[in-house]
N, C-alpha and C positions, 0 to 999 in steps of 0.2 A: 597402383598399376592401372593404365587406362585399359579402356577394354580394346578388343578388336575392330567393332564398328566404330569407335571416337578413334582410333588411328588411322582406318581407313578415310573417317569423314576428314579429317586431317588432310591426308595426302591429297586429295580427292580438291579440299580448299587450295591448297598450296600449288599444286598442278593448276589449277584452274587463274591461279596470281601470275604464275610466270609462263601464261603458253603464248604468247606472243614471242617472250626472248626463246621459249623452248617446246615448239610446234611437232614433237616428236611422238612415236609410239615408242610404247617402253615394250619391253620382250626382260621375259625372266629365266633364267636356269638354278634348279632344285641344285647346291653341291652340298653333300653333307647335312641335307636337313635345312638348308639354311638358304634363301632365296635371291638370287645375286642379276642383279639388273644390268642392262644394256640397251643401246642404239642398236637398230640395224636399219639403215636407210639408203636406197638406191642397189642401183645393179653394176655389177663388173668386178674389177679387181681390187681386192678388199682392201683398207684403210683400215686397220686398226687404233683403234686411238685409248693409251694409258695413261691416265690423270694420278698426279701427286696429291698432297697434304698440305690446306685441306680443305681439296677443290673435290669435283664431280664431274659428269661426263657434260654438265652443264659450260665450263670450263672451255669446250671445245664446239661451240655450238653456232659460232657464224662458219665454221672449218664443215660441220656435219652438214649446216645448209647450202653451203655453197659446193663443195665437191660430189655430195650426194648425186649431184647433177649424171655426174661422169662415170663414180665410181660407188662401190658396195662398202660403208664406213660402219661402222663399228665401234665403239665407245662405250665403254666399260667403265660401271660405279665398281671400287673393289668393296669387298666384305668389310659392313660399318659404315657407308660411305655414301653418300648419295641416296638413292630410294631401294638401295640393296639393304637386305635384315641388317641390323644392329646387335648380334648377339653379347651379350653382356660376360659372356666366360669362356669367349671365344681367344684362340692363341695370336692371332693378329701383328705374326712374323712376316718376313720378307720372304721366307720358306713358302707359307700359308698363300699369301699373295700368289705368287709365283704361279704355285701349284692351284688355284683357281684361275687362271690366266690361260691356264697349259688347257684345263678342263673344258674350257669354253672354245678352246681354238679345233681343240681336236673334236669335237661335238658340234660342233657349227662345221667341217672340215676345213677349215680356210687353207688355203696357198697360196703361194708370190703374194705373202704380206707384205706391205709398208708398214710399220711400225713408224704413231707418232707417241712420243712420250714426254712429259714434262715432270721436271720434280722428282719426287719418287717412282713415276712412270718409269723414269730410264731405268734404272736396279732393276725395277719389276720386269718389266717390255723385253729390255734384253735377256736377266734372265731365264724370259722364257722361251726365247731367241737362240738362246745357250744349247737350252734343252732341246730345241724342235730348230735344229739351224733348217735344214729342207724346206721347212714351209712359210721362210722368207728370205726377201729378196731385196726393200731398199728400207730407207731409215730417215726419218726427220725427225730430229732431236732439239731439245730446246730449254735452257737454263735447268740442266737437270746433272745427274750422276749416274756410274755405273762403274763404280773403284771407290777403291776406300778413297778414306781423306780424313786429314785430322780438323780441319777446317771447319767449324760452328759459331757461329753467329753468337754473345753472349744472351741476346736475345732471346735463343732457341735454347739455350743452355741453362737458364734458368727453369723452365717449362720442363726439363726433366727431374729434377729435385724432386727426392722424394715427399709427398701431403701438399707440400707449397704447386710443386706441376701441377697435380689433378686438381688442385683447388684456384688456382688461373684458370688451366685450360678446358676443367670440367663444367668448372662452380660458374666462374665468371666470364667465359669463353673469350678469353685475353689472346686465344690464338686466332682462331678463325676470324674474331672480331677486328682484330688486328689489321689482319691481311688483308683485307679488303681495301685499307687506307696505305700501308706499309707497300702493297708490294707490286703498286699501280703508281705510272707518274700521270698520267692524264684522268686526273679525278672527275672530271667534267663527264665521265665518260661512264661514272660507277653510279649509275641511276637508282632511285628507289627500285625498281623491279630487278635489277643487275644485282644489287645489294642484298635485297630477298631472293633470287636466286642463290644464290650460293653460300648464305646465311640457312636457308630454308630448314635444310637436312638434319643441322646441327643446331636444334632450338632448346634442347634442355641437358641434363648431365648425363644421361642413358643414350642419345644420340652422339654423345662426343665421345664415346668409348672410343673409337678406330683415331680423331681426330689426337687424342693425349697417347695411344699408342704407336703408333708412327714418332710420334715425337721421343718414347721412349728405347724405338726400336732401331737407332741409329747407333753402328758397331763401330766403336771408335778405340776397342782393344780385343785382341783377339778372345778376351774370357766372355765377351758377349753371346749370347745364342746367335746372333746375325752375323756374327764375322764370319765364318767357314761358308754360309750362301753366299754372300757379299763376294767373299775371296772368289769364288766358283764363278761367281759370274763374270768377275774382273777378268779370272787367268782363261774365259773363255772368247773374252774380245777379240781376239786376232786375227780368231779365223774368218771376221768380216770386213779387212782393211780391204780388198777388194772390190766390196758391197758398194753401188753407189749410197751415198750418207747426203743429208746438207742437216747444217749444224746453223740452226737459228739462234740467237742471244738478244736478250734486250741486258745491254751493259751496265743500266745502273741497277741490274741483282745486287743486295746486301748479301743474298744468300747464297745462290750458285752463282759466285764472280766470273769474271773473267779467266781465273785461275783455271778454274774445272773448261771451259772453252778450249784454253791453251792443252791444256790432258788433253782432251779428245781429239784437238787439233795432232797433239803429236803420236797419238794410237792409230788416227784414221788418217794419213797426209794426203790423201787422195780426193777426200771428203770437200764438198762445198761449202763455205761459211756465210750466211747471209746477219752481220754483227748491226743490231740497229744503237744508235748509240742514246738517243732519249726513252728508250722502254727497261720498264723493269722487269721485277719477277714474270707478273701475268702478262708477260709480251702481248698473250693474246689478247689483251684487254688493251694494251696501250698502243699494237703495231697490227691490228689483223689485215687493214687495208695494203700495208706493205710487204706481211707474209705471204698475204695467200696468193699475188699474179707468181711470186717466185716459186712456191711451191707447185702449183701447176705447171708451169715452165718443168722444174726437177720431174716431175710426174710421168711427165710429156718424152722425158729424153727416154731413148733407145738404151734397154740394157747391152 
């Protein structure tokens, strides 16, 4: 067990490796004993920003430099995740999430959020959207979910298997390592420091706790503990088809296809779709010069 001060010296190294790509102050909130990290950069009207699996709020980090300018961002490691604690007998439900999402919005008091979400972001972002609809207001979503789906990747489906997953995703970190290479098309672009960023978090089997739980926490039949949030968050979609939305995609996702696009496209028909057709998973890695003039643009329009 390392001590406190070797973890601290740790972070303290690793911070000091990526602050170029990540020139941030960190701000933390106590939930449950347990220490849960975020951005908050700039003034105005808040950007929230919710990171999937199994990224960090690193993730979103030419998005916090460049709009910060304008507006008050916000970017959230969930629990496990980034430089938030890694509790080791922690529950690390979609429930759990949620309800540290909800903790942080109403504590900070945020209102007329934008919610951006990727990945597991969207489940998490909206369901806590669900729960607190009042205290927002538009949506940029991006290669992500918020409905079921029977839809997995064999890829992703072997990494749940029970001894064999945790001994990938824990022992060998066949996920996160993965992803790096898997879920970017412009490799050119996933630099040594890009690549320890977001390797960083996840350097030995106690920090990939959240990273093999996410993986296991995908409700793909109702006996799951996650299907009844899941469902809750789905059957709570509706009430924002009038919300302005823009619905960014990089199309060659293995993992959130174009399928999940088409869902949202026909839950939200109101919604903007900005479809890049050479970016994959981490759009933001492979399209940010193409996202962000449209997302300002969206930002800009008159509710």
């Amino acid at each position: 067990m390392l001590s406190e001060t070797t973890i601290e010296e740790a972070h303290m190294n690793f911070r000091e490796q990526i602050q170029e790509e990540y020139p941030f102050t960190s701000h933390w909130l106590k939930i449950d004993g347990h220490q849960y990290h975020y951005l908050d950069e700039g003034q105005g009207e808040p950007l929230l920003m919710v990171h999937g699996n199994p990224t960090w709020s690193f993730a979103w980090r030419r998005l916090v430099k460049q709009l910060s300018r304008s507006y008050r961002v916000i970017a959230v490691d969930h629990m496990g995740c980034g430089l938030s604690d890694k509790p080791q007998d922690y529950s690390y439900t979609l429930a759990a999430h949620i309800a540290n999402l909800k903790t942080l919005i109403t504590e900070l008091d945020l209102k007329n959020i934008t919610l951006f979400a990727h990945d597991w972001g969207g489940a998490i972002g909206m369901g806590a959207a669900v729960d607190l609809p009042e205290r927002f207001g538009k949506f940029v979503l991006m290669n992500t979910a918020a409905f079921r789906s029977q839809e997995i990747p064999l890829r992703i489906a072997v990494c749940r298997i029970p001894v064999l997953g945790a001994w990938g995703v824990r022992g060998l970190n066949l996920f996160s390592g993965a992803a790096i290479r898997m879920a970017v098309e412009k490799h050119e672009r996933m630099t040594g420091d890009v690549k320890a960023g977001f390797l960083g978090p996840y350097d030995n089997w106690q920090n990939r706790v959240a990273v093999h739980r996410f993986v296991q926490d995908i409700p793909l039949k109702p006996s799951h503990p996650s299907y009844e949030t899941l469902k809750h968050v789905e059957d709570g979609l509706a009430q924002f088809k009038d919300k302005p939305m823009l619905l960014v995609w990089g199309e060659k996702d293995w993992c959130f296809t174009t399928n999940f696009l088409d869902e949202f496209e026909r839950r939200f028909p109101q919604a903007e779709t900005l479809r890049i057709p050479d970016a994959g998973h981490y759009v933001f890695e492979d399209a940010h010069e193409i996202m962000l003039p449209r997302i300002e643009q969206f930002l800009q329009q008159l509710v």
